[in-house]
C-alpha positions as CSV (number, residue, x, y, z in Angstrom):
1,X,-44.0,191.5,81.0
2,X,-47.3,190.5,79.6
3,X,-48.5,192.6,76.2
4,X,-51.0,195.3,76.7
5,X,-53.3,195.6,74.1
6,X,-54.4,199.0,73.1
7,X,-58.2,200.0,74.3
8,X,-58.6,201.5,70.5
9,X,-57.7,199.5,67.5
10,X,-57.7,201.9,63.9
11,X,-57.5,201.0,60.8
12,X,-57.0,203.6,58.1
13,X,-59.6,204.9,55.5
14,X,-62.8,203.1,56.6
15,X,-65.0,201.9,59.8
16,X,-67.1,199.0,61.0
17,X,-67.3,195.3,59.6
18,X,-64.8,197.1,56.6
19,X,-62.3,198.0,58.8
20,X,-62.4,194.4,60.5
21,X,-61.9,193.1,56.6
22,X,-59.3,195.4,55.6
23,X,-57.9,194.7,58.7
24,X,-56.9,191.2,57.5
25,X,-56.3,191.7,54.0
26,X,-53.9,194.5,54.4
27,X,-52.8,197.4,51.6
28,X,-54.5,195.8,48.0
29,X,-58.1,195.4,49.8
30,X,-57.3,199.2,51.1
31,X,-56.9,200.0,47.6
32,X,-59.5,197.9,46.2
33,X,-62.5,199.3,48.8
34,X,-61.2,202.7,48.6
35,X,-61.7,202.8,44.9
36,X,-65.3,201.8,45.1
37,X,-65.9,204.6,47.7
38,X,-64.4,207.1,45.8
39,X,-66.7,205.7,42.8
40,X,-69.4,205.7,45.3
41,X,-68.9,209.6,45.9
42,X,-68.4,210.5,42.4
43,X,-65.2,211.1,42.1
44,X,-64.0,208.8,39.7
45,X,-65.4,206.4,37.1
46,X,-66.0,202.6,36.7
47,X,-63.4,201.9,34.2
48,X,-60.9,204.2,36.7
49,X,-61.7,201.6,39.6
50,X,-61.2,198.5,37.1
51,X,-58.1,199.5,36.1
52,X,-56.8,200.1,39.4
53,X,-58.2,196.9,40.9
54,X,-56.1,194.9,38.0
55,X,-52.9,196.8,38.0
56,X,-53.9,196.0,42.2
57,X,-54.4,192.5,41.6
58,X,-51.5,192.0,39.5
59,X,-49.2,193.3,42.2
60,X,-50.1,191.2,44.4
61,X,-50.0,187.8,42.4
62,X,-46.1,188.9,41.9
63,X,-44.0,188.0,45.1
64,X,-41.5,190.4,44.2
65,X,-43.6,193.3,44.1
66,X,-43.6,195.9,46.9
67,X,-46.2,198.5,47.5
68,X,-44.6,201.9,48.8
69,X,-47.1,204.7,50.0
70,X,-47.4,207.5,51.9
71,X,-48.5,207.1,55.9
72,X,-52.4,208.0,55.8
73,X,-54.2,209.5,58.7
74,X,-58.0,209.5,58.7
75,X,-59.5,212.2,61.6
76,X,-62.8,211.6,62.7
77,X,-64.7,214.2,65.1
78,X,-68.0,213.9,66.4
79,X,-69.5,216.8,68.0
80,X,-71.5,216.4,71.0
């Protein structure tokens, strides 16, 4: 039995050409994009993001380091 593919693809936490991108680079560029938006709408500061995207980059250079989060669900409506 052939593989259907699903008619809607999602990607947590962003849309467009993003969530293509995050698509591929999987939880660190999550974490690195989201920490711009969320500088982006004010809610933290640069050095916040800088720290995160290092302690982020860190991880990932380690290949015995495991990310662990919470399951994320992102609900858009559009009223029509």
């Amino acid at each position: 039995m052939a593989s259907q593919r699903p008619s809607h693809e999602y990607v947590l936490g962003t849309h467009g050409a993003e969530r293509d991108r995050l698509a591929l680079v999987g939880p660190a560029g999550f974490v690195r994009s989201y920490s711009r938006r969320l500088l982006e709408l004010g809610r933290v500061d640069e050095p916040w993001v800088r720290a995160v995207n290092d302690e982020i980059a860190r991880a990932a250079a380690r290949p015995d380091s495991m990310l662990v989060a919470p399951t994320l669900l992102e609900v858009v409506a559009v009223r029509r």
